[in-house]
N, C-alpha and C positions, 0 to 999 in steps of 0.2 A: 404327671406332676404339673402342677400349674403356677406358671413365674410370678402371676400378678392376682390375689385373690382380686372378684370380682367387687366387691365391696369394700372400701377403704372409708380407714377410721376418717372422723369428720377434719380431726390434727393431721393427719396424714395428708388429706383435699388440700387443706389450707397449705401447709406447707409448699404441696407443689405448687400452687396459685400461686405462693410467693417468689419461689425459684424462676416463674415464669413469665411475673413481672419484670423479674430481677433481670433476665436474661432479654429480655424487652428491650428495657431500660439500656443494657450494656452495646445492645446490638444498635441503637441510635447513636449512642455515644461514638461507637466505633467508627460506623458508616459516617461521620461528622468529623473527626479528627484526623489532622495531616500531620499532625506529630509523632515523627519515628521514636521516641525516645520519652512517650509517655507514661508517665508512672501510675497510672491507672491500671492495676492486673488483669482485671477483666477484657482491655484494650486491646492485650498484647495476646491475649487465648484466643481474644473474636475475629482480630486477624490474621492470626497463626490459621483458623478455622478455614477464612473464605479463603487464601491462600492454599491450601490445602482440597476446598473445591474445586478451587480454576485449576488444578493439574490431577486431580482424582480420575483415575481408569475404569475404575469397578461403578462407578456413579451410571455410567451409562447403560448396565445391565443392570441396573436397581440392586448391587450389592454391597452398596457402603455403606454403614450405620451413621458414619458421622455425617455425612454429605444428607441422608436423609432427615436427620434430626435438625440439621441448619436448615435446610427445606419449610422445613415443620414450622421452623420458627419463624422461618420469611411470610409464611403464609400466616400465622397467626398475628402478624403487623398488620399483611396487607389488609386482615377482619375487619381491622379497628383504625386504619390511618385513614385521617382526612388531606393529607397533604395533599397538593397536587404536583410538587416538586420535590419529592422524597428520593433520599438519595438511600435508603434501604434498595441493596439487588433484589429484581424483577418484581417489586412492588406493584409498577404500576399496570406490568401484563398478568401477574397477580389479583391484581382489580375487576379487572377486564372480565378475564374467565371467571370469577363471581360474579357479575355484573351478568354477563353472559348466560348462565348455570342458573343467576335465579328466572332472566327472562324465559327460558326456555320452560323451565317449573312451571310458571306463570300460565305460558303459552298451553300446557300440558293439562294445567288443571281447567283454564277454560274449558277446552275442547273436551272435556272431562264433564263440564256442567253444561256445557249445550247441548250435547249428546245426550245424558238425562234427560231435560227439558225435552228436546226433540221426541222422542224416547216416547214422554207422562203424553204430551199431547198427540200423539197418533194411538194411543188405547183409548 
């Protein structure tokens, strides 16, 4: 049986692109706010959440759903953020290892087209 058919209705994309805005959106909020007693619901889940990281056990064996799904989301910030003072957790080592991840691509696909080139002209 399969959890997630492979192809989702075009309502169904959409939707979760909203959720994931939304979830976006809450997680700046959050990581911005020093109010213990803020009445924003979303506020009070996304630090209940990282809360919840900082003393998670299973995280460290890659067994925790929620700790992986906050993950998910840290990293889908760092895709898109231009801050360079972002106060989102590990954004900015986040950055880094994509920064990192495309150089290497880069380096990879070079030596990829020199080695052809090398290649055409010794035939």
């Amino acid at each position: 049986m399969i959890d997630q058919p492979a192809i989702r209705s075009e309502g169904e994309a959409k939707r979760r692109k909203e959720r994931i805005r939304h979830c976006l959106r809450c997680l700046i909020h959050t990581c911005l706010c020093k109010d213990r007693g803020c009445c924003f619901p979303a506020c009070k889940n996304h630090k209940t959440l990282m809360q919840h990281y900082n003393i998670c056990k299973k995280k460290k064996i890659g067994g925790c759903r929620i700790c992986k799904q906050l993950i998910a989301l840290y990293c889908k910030h760092s895709k898109n953020c231009n801050n360079n003072v972002c106060p989102v957790p590990f954004c900015p080592s986040v950055k880094r290892r994509i920064k990192e991840h495309s150089r290497m691509q880069e380096l990879r696909q070079r030596a990829m087209t020199m080695t052809l080139h090398s290649g055409q002209a010794q035939s």
